[in-house]
N, C-alpha and C positions, 0 to 999 in steps of 0.2 A: 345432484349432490346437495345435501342440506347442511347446516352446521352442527348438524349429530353425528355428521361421518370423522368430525373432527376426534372424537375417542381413537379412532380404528385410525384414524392418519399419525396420530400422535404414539401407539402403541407399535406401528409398523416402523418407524423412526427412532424407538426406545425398546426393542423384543428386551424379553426378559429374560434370565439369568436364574442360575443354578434353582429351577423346579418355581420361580416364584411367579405370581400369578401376574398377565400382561398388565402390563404400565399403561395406566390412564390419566388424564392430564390433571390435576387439582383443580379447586371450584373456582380459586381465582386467577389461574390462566384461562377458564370458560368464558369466563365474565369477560376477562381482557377484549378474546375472542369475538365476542358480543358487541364489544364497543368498537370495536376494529371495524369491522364488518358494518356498521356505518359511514367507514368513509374516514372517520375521525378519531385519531390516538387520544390515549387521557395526557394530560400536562405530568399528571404523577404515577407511578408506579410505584409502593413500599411493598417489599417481599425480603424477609429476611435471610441469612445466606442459608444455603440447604435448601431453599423452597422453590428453585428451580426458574432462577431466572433469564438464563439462553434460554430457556424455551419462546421467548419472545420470538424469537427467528422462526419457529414452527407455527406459531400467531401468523406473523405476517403472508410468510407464503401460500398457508391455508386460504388467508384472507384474501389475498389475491384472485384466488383457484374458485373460493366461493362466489366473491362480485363477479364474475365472467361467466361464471354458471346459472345465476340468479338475474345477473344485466342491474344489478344495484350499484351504488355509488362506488367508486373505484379507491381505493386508499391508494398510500401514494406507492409506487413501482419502484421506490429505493429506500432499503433500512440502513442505516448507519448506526451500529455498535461501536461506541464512543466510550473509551474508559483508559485510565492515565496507568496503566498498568499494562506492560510489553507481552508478559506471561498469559492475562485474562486475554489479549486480544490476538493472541495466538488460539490461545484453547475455542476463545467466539469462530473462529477464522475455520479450525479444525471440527469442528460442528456444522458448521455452516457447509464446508464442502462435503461433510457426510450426505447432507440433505441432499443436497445438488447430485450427485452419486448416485443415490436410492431415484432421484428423480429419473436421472439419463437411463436408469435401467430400472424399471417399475418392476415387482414382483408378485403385487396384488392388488386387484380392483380399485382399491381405494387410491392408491401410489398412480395407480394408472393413470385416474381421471382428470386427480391434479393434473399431473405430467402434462395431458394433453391439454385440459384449459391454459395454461402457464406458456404452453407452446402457442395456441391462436393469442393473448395476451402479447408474448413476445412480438409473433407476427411472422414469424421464420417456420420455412416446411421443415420440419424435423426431418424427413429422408433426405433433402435435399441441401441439409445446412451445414458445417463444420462444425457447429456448436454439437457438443455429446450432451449436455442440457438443459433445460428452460431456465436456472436457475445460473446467475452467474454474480461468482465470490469473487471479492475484493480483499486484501492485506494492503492498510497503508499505515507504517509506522518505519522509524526513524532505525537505520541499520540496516534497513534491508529493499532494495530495491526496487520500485512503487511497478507495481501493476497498472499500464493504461487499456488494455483493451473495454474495460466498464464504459468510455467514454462511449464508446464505437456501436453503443445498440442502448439509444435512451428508452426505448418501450420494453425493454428486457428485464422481468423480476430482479430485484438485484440485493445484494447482499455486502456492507461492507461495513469493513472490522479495522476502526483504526485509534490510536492515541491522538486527542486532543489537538496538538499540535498538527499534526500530519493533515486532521480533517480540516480546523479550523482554518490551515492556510491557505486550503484550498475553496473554503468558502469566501473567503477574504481575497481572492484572484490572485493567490503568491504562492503557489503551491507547492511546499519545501519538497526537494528531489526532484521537480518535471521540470520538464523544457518550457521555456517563458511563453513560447505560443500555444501550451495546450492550458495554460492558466485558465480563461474564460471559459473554455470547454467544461471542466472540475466544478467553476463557480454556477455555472448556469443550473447543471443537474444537480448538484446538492440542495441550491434556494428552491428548484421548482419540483412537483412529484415526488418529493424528498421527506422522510421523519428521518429524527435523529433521537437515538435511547441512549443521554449521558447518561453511564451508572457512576454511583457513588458522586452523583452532581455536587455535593457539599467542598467535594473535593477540588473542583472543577468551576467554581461559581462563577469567575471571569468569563467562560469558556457559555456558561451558560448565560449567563447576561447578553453576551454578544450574537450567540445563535436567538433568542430569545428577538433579540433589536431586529437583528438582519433578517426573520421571518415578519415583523412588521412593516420591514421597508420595501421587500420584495413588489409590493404592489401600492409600494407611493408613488403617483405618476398620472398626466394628468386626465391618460385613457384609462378605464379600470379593464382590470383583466379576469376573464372567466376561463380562462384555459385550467392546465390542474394546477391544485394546490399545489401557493406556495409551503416552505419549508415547515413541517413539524415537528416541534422540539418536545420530549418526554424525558425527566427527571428521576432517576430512581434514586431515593434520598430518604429521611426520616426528616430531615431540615431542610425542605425547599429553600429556594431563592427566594420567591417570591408569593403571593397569595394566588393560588391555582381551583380552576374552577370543577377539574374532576381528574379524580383520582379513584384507582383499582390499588388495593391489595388483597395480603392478606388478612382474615380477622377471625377470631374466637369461633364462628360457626364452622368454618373450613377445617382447623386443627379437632375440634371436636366429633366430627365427621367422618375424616378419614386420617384413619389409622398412621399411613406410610406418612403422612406430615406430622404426624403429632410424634412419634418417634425419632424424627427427622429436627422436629425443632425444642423438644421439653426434655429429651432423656440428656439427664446430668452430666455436665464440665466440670466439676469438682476442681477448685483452684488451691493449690500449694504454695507457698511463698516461701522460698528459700535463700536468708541475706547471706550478701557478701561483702566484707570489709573493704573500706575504699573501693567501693563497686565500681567508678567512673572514672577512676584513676589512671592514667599509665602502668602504672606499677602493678595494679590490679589482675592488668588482662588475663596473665596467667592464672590468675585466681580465678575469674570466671570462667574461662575456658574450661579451668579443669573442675569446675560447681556445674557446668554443663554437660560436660561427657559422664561424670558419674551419676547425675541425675538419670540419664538416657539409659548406661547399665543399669541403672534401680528397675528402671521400668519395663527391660526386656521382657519378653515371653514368647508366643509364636509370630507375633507383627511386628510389623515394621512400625517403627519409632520415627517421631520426628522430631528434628532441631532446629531450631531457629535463631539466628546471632544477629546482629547489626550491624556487623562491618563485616569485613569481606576476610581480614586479618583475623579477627577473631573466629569466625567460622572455618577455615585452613587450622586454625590451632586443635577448634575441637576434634575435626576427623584424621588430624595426627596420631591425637592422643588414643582417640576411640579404637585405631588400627592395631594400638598396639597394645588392647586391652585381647583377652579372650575369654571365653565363655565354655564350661563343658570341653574345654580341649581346644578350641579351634576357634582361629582368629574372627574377628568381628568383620561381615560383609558390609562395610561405610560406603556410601557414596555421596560425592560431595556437588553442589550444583550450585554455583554461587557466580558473582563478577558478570562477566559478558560470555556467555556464550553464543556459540552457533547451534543455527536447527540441526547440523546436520551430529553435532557430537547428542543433541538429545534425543534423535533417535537414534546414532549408534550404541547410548544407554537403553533404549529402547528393543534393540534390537538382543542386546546382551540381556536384559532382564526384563521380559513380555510382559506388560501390565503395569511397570512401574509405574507409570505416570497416569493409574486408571483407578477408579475404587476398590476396584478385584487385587492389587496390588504383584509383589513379587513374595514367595514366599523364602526367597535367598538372600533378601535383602532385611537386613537390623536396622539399619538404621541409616537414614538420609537427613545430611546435614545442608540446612540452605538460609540466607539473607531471604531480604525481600524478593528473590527471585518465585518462591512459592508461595508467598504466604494469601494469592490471590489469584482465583481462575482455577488453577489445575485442581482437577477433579478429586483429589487425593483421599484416601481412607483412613489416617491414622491411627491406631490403637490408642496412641496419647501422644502430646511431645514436651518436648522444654524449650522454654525460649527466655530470651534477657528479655528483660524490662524496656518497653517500649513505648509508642502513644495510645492512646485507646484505642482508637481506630484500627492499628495495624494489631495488637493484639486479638482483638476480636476477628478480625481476616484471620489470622493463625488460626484460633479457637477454632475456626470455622472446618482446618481441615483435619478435627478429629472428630470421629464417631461420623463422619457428613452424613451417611445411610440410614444412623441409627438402630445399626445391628447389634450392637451392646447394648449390654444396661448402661454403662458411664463411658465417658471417654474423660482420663484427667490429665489437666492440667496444670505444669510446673514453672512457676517463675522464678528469675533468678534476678534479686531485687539486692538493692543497699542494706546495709545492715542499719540504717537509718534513714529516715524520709528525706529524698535529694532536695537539693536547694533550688533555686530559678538558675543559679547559675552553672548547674549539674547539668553534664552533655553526655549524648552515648549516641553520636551520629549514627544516622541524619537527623534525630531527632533533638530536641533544643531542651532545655530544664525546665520551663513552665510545662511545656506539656506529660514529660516525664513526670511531676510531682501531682499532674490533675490524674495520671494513668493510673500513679502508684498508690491513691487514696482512692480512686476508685476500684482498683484489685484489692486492697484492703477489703471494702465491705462486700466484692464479688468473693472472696474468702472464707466469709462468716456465712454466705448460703449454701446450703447443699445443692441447688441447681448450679451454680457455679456461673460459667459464660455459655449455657444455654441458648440459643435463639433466643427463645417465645419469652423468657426472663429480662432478657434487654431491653423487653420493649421498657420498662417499667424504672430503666437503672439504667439508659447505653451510655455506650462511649462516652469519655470526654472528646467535644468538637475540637478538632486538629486549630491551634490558633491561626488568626487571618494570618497569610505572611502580605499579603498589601492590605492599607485601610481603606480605598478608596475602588471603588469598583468604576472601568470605564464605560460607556454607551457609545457607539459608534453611531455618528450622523451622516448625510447624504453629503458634505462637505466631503467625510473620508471613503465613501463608496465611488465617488467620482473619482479621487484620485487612486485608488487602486485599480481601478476597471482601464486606466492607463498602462496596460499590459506588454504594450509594445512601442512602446516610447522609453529612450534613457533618462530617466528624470534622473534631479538633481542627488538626491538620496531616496535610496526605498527604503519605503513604510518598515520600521519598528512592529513585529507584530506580537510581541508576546506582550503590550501593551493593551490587546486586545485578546486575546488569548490566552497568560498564565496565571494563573494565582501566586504568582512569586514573581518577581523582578530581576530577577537573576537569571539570567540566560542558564540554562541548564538542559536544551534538546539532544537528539541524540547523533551522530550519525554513525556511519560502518567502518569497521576494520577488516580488508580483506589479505591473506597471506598465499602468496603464489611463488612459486619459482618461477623468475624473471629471466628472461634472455640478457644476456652482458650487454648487451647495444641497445643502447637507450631508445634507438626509433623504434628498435623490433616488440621491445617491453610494450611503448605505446599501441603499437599496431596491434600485437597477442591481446591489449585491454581492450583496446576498439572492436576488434574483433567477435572475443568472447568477452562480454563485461559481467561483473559481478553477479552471481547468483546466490540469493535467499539463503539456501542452505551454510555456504561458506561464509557468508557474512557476521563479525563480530560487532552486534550492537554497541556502540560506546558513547557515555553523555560525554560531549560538547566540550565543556571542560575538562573531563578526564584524556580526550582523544588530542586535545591543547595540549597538555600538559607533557602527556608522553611523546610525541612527534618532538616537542619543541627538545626534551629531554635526549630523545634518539638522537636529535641535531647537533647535540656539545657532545655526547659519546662519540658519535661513529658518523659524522656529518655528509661522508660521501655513501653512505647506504641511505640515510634522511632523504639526500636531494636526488634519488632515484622514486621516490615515493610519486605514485599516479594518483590526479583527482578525479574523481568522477561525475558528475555532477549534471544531472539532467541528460542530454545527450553528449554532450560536452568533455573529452577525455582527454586530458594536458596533463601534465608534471604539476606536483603541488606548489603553491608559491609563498617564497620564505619572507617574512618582514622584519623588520625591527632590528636592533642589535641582539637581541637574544634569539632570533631568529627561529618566531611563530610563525606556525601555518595558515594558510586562510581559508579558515573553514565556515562552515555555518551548515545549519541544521540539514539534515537529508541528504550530504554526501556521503560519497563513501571514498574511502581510502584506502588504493591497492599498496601493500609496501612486499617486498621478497621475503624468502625464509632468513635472510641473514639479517634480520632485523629484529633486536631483541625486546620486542615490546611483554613479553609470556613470562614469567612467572612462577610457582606454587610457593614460594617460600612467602611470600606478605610482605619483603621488607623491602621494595620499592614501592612504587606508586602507581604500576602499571598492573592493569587487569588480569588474574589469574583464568586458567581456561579448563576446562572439565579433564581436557588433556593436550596438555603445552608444547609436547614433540609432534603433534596431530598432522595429517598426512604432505605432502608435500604437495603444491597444486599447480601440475604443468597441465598444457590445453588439452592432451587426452586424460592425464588424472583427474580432470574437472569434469570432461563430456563422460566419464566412466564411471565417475561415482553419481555420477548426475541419472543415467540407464538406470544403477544398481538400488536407486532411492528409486526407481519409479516416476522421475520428471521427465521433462520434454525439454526439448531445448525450445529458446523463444525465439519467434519470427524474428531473422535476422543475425541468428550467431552463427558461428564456425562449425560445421560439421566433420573439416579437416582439416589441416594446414602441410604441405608440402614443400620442405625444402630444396630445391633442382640443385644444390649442389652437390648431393649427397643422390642425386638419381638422374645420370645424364640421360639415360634412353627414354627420360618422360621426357627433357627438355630437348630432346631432338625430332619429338612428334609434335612439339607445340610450334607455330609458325604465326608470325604477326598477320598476314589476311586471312587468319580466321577467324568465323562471325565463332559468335556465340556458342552456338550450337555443334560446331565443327569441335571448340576447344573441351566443350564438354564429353562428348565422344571420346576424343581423344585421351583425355584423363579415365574418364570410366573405364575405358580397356587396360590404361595402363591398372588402374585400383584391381581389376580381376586377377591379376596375375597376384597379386602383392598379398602375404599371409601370415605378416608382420603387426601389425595392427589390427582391433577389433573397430575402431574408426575407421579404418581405411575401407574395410567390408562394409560398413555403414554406408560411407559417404555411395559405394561403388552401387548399390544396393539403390541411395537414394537417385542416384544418377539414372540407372534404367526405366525405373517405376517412375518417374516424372523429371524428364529432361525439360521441359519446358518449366519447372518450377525448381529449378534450382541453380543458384547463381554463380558459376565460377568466373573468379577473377586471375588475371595475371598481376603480380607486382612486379617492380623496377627498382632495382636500387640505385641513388642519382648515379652519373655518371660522371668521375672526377675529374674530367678533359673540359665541362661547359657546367656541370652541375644540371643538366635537363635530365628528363626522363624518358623522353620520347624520341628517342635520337635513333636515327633507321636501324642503326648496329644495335642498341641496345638489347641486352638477352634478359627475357624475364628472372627472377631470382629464386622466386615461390607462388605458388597456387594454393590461392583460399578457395573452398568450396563453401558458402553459405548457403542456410535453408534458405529455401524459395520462398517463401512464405515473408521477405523480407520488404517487397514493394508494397506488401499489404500494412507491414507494419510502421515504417516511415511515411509519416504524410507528407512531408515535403518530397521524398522520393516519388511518390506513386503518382504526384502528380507531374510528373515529364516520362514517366518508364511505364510501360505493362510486361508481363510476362507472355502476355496472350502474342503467339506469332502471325495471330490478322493484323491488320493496321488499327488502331481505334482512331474513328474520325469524330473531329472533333463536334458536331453536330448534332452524331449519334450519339456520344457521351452526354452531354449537357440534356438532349432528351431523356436519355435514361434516369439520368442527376432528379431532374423535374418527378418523372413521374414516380420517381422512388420516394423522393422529400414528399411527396401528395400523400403518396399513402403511408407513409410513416405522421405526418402532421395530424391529419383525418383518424389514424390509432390512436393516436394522443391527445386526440378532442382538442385541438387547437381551433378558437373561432376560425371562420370559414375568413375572414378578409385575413387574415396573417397565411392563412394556407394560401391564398393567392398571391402573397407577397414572398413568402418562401417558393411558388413553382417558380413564378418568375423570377427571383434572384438565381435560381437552378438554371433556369434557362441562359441566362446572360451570367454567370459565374467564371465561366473559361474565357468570353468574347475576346477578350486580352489577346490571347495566342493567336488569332488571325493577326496579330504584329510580323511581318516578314521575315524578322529579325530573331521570333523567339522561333519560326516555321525551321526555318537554317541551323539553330538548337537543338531543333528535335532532328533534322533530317531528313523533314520529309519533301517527295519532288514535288515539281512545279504543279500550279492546279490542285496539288488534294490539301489540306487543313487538317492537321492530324492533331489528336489533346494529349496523346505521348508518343514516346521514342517507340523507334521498333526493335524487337528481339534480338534480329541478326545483323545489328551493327558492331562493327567491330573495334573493341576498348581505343584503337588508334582514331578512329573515325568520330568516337564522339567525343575524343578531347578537341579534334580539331574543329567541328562543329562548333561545338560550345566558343572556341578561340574565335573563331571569324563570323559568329555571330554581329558583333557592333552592339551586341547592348552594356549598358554599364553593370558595374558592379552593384549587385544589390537592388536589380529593376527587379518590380513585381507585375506578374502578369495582374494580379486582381485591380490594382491599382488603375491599368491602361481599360479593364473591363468597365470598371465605374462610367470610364470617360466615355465607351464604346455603344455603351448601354444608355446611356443617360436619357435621350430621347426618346429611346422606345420604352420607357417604363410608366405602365398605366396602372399599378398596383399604387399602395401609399410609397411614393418616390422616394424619400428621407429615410424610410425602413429600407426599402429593399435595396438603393444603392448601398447601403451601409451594410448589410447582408452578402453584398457581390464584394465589398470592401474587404469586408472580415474573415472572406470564406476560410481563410489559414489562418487566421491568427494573426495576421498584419492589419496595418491600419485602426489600431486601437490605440492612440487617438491619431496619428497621422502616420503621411508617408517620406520616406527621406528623396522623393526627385522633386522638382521643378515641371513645370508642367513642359518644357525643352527639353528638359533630359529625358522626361517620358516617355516623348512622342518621337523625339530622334526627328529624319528626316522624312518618317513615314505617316506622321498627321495630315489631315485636312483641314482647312481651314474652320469648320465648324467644331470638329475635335479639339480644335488650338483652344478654341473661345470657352468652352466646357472645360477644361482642362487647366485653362488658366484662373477661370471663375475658381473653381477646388482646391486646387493645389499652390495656386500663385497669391493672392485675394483671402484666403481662410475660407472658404465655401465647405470645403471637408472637417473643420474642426466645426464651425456652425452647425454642421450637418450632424456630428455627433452627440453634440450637446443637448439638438433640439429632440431625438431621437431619445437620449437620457433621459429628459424632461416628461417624454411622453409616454414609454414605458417604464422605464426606472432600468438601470443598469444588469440586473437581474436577471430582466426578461428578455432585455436585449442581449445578451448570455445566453442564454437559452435556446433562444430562435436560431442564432448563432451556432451552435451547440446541435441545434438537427439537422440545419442543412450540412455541417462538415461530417456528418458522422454518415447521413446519404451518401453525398460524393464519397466518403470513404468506402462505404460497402460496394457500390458501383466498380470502383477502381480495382479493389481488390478482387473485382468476379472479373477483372479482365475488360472493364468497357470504359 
């Protein structure tokens, strides 16, 4: 393969449409390509909208595909599309897995070859892998539910698409949404192997200052590191941050060239100005409302029209009005997309009108009215739209979605402006009046040209720059990297991070609204959330303060529906918690929020303060409505949720086949036969279905409800109450689970695991060109990782008899057997095996000591920066006297925070992340094949 094949890669990823000839990449994604293909991203990227710049994604994995076929410099193995718009990094997200798609099922030579380089690159047998392809997509933004499987294969091409916050958290080891142990995991692989594509960087500048820092600190330290590059940062911007040393765009030979660009960026925006008295007024509203719906009638014809309002109130007014306009006879097809929505209502608009949301569009549809929800990302066509008076900036994103193809001659554009130049002190949120008055003097003179808001015309006349909202830009030092990389410590107060990550000071992240019918009993709500928690689809993004606001608001209405409300929050799933006298919630960025349907947070009319929804009666969400509309989209459930739930009070002849001394295995049979009978549910045939096809991989549980005589649960009489049936698939995906459980019904001995551990990390390390002395420091921390579990005390945990050493539980114990195990174990609460491993290890470690104990330390996530025992409560009655002495040096003495510090000092916290970061994601894969 050479980098001519990249045409034919790029035209199989883009086939063309109605007769028009295949799609070929433009001269300055070639170039990009070019520069790629060294190894080394540019700092800058300027491509104007319309000139195709997701195609970055098809850059990278090319480039990938090429260095493996060539054996030249490797670029880094993870893209991060980075941009402060929810809509764009869905549309990146939904690209990205098209690619992925075409990879896992290649359909021509070209598609092929990648495919297969990208697989030896990954390092997984494609027949023998669960991955369906080399290629794996990432979504991380705020409202929806973070995807961690990316952790779990650092040599794996990777793809991720996230808003500013979500990423930047997680480079800064705080990772909003995840569980506090998988923090350093997140940080290590974004600093290392890693670029990052801020687009619209201007917007983002903090965000870029600080990936900018954290790529130079990655390798302050007092070994230098040759493993892969750390992190690279790329800008797409017209107004960098800072003085950059190369940069690709576009430029004047490219549009002169070819054709499909220059119609794409020079055919005319033609701009209208149409005032309105007291534009910004209260009073007004009506009046622009309705200076926008009839703008939108002027401009009918056979396409679809687009709107665009600034507030969420005034957008609901226009597609009132617009409903109740007609045309030729018959009412106007409006569709309105504004506030918070869910994925799953925009493709049930997707579903009802094919193409909406594509440049081929819908030919049913007049007219779509939307907020900032559209005016960036989605690929949209419009014949023309109207929009209020805005900043530059977001104006120009609008501009951007008419004529995008440039299949007209003109696409025009209508504004609906003051009937006089607004003041500083003129508002039309979110925007503020200085920027309003630099927008509306510069649509003035985009007025007087007949290019109008053109691309290729901007360059010459853009935007006015959105004003700073902070003066002072921060630089994160090795002071604040020390103390975030304390992951697993309660410090006094956590890091502030939008001090290093927003361009506003105002907290304003997002997280999720989710709406379910709740069971009446508040444990069983919990359990149904623990159970099945939140998914993508159903989830309603809400910023931060708006989801404040209305919680606190539902709390003075309807207080006993409020305090039924579930948090979500990493793995973490509790009742929400109320503060103050006004009684707020305590939220913060990346949860999510289950509340029942009898909570009226929804909407259409605008005249509360709670977010309107595409459609506010929207379905009702019990745990089979969820798993059923979940089939009907085409998802999967994720390792670890509900494939049924079983009430035995409502089915005595299942709970008269279930018996307390059955193992595992016995209860699963026994469920599966009763599921065959049953032709009441389309779940119930699922679960019965998954139960045959792999009894060993799927986990049925018995529940208990307490018993009111003692409040236990495990009381001889007690009768289970219901049967969860979860995918099997579930030890793979809890780390803390997998390491005491397998599914596998051989024993896994612990010996034999930690070998496999070893030679997995080798040759995962050795993929990754890690120096040869860190590959020996990572076998041997693989090796000595578990050593902890020969503790007697965690052997009695697991179960297993005398003489063997086992690194998990076996299959067919049964749920009575390993509470009481666990009970008569004697270890305290909260021991960690890694912890007694350090101690276990400590002598036989001939690698560099300070690394790899600290490696055996970390393997989960604990011990960053210390451990909560005493080197007594560690070791229990089962030390030796040479263990005491080691033990006490660590744990007693500070030997383990010296250890960490010195460790910091010598690689930098980054890298120690990272090393981190491959040996758990070995043991992970290990664990989850069963060994």
């Amino acid at each position: 393969m050479t980098i001519g094949d990249f045409s034919t890669f790029f035209g199989d990823l883009h086939p063309s449409t109605d007769g028009e000839q295949p799609k070929t990449p433009f001269p300055w994604q070639q170039r990009l390509l070019a520069e790629v293909a060294t190894g080394r991203w540019p700092e800058l990227l300027s491509a104007p909208t319309g000139s195709g710049k997701t195609s970055v994604i098809d850059v990278h994995v090319f480039a990938l595909a090429l260095a493996v076929a060539q054996g030249s410099p490797l670029p880094p193995r993870r893209l991060s599309m980075v941009v402060d718009r929810r809509v764009l990094v869905d549309d990146q997200y939904e690209h990205a897995r098209h690619v992925a798609r075409m990879l896992a099922n290649p359909q021509t030579p070209v598609m092929s070859t990648v495919a297969e380089l990208l697989w030896e690159l990954h390092g997984v047998d494609r027949d023998a892998s669960d991955e369906r392809s080399p290629l794996h997509v990432t979504r991380l933004r705020g409202g929806v539910p973070s995807s961690r499987g990316w952790v779990d294969y650092p040599a794996a091409p990777s793809v991720i698409c996230a808003t500013p916050d979500m990423w930047g958290s997680r480079l800064l080891f705080r990772g909003y949404g995840t569980a506090r142990l998988a923090w350093p995991r997140a940080a290590g692989l974004l600093a290392v192997d890693s670029v990052v594509v801020i687009d619209e960087a201007h917007l983002s500048r903090q965000l870029t200052r600080t990936a900018r820092r954290v790529a130079a600190l990655v390798t302050v330290a007092e070994r230098g590191w040759t493993g892969p590059t750390p992190l690279q940062v790329v800008e797409t911007t017209a107004t960098p941050d800072q003085q950059v040393t190369s940069h690709i765009g576009v430029d004047e030979a490219d549009v002169a060239k070819n054709p499909v660009l220059a119609d794409r960026l020079q055919r005319p925006k033609p701009v209208a100005l149409v005032p309105v008295s007291g534009w910004s007024s209260r009073a007004a509203a009506k009046r622009t409302a309705d200076a926008l719906a009839t703008q939108a009638v002027n401009l009918l014809g056979d396409e679809t029209i687009g709107v665009f309002a600034n507030t969420i109130q005034t957008a609901i007014a226009v597609a009132t009005t617009l409903r109740k306009k007609t045309v030729d006879g018959r009412a106007l097809n409006v569709v309105l997309i504004c506030g918070q929505v869910r994925a799953v209502d925009l493709e049930l608009l997707s579903d009802a009108y094919p193409g909406i949301f594509t440049t081929e569009g819908n030919p049913d549809v007049d007219v779509i009215v939307s907020t900032q929800s559209l005016e960036v990302g989605v690929d949209l066509d419009f014949a023309a739209i109207v929009t209020e008076l805005a900043s530059g900036s977001a104006l120009a994103q609008r501009a951007g979605r008419v004529n995008r193809r440039g299949r007209r001659d003109s696409g025009p554009v209508v504004v609906v402006v003051p009937d006089e130049e607004p003041r500083s002190d003129s508002k039309s949120p979110p925007y503020e009046g200085d920027e309003l008055v630099a927008a509306y003097q510069w649509l003035t003179r985009r007025a007087d040209s007949a290019e109008g808001l053109a691309p290729w015309a901007l360059r010459g006349d853009p935007p006015p720059v959105a004003r700073d909202r902070r003066k002072l830009l921060q630089r994160p030092e090795i002071a604040q990297a020390w103390h975030w990389a304390r992951t697993s410590d309660d410090l006094a107060a956590d890091p502030t991070l939008d001090l290093w990550l927003s361009d506003s000071l105002e907290p304003d992240f997002t997280v999720g609204i989710v709406v379910r019918e709740l069971p009446e009993d508040d444990a069983d709500a919990l359990d149904l959330v623990r159970s099945l928690r939140p998914r993508p689809h159903e989830t309603f993004p809400v910023r931060l303060s708006t989801a404040r606001t209305c919680m606190t608001e539902l709390y003075a209405a309807t207080p006993d529906v409020a305090q039924r409300a579930i948090l979500v929050r990493g793995t973490d799933v509790e009742p929400v918690t109320w503060t103050g006298t006004d009684k707020r919630p305590q939220l913060r960025p990346g949860d999510v929020v289950v509340v029942g349907t009898d909570a009226e947070l929804f909407t259409e009319t605008g005249d509360k303060a709670w977010p309107p929804v595409v459609a506010p009666e929207g379905p009702r969400h019990t745990a089979d409505d969820v798993l059923e509309s979940v089939a009907k989209l085409n998802r999967e459930l994720r390792p670890g949720e509900v494939v049924h739930r079983i009430d035995l009070a409502g089915h005595p002849q299942l709970a008269n086949l279930l018996k307390r001394d059955q193992t595992a295995l016995d209860i699963s049979q026994s469920v599966a036969s009763w599921l065959d009978s049953q032709v009441d549910s389309p779940m119930a045939a699922a679960a019965a279905k998954l139960l045959r096809d792999a009894p060993l991989q799927t986990d049925v549980q018995l529940q208990y409800d307490e018993d009111p005589e003692d409040g236990k649960d495990d009381d001889e009489d007690a009768k289970p109450t219901r049967v969860v049936i979860i995918d099997g698939r579930r030890a793979t995906a809890d780390e803390d689970l997998r390491q005491e459980r397998t599914e596998n019904p051989v024993p896994v001995l612990l010996d034999s695991h930690q070998r496999a551990v070893a030679d997995r990390v080798e040759q995962l390390a050795v993929r990754l060109r890690i120096p040869a002395d860190l590959v020996r420091a990572l076998r041997e921390a693989a090796l000595h990782h578990d050593d902890g579990k020969t503790d007697p005390r965690f052997q009695i945990r697991l179960g297993a008899r005398p003489g063997v050493l086992l690194a998990k539980s076996r299959l067919n114990r049964t749920p009575d057997a390993a509470r009481r195990q666990r009970d008569n174990s004697g270890l305290p609460p909260g021991w960690r095996h890694e912890q007694r491993s350090v101690v276990d290890a400590w002598d036989d470690l001939e690698a560099d000591r300070p690394l790899t104990a600290r490696l055996i330390g970390t393997t989960h996530g604990h011990g960053r920066s210390g451990f909560p025992h005493t080197s007594a409560e560690l070791l229990g009655p089962t030390g030796s006297e040479a263990a005491a002495t080691v033990a006490a040096m660590l744990f007693d003495e500070g030997g383990w925070d010296e250890l960490m510090e010195q460790t910091d000092r010598e690689y930098g916290v980054w890298i120690c992340a990272y090393l981190e970061a491959i040996l758990r994601a070995a043991d992970g894969r290990v664990s989850a094949e069963g060994n």
